[in-house]
C-alpha positions in Angstrom: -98.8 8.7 10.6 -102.4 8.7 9.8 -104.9 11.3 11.2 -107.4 9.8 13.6 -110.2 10.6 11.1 -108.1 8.7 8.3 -108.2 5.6 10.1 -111.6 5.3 10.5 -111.8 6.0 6.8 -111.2 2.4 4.2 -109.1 2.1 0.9 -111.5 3.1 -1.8 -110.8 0.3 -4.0 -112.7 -2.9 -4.7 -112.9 -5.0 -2.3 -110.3 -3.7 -0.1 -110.9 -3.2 3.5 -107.4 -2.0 5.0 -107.3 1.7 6.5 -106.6 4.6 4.1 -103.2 5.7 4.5 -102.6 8.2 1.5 -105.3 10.5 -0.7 -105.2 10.7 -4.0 -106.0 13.9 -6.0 -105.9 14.8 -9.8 -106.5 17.4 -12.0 -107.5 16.5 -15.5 -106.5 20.2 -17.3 -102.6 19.4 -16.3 -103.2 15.6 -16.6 -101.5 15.7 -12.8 -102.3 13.4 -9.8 -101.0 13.8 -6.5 -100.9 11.5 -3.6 -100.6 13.1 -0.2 -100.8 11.2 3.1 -104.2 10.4 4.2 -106.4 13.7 4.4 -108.1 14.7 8.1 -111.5 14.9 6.3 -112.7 12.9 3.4 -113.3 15.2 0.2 -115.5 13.9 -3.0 -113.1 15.0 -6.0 -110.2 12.5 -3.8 -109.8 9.1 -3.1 -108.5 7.2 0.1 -106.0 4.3 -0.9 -104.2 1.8 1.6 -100.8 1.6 1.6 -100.7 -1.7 -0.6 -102.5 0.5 -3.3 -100.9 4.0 -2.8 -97.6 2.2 -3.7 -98.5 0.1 -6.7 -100.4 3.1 -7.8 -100.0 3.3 -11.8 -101.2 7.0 -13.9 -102.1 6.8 -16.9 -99.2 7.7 -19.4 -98.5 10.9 -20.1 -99.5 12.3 -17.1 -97.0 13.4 -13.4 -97.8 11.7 -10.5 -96.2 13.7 -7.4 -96.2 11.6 -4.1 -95.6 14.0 -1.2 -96.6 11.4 1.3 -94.2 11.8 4.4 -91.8 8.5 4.5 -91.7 7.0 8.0 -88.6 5.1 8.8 -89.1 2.8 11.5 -87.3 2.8 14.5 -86.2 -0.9 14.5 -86.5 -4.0 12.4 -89.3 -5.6 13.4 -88.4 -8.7 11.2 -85.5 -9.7 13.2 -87.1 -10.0 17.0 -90.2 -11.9 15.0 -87.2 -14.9 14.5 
């Protein structure tokens, strides 16, 4: 779940206006990114992403992208009581 200040926060990509949901880091010397769910406090060397972009999130090759984002399970289907 997203911290209160996170969901206050936007996606930083273009044109996207859904709530940030993940943080992405890097660190050029290891060529390593990280994505880590959505920071308490914003930080300028990270970015906010929604969670459309966290999980179509590509790296450039060669480097390791480690997602340690926590993975929520629901607790029921939503999809079937919308039928």
């Amino acid at each position: 779940m997203a911290s209160v200040g996170s969901m206050m926060r936007q996606c930083n990509r273009s044109a996207c206006s859904e709530s940030a949901a993940a943080t992405l880091g890097y660190d050029y010397s290891t060529r390593t990114a990280w994505l880590v769910d959505a920071s308490s406090e914003p930080h300028p060397a990270t970015y906010d992403l929604c969670h459309r972009h966290a999980d179509g999130l590509t790296i450039p090759m060669g480097w390791e992208l480690h997602d340690q984002r926590r993975i929520v399970t629901p607790l029921f289907d939503t999809r079937a009581q919308a039928s």
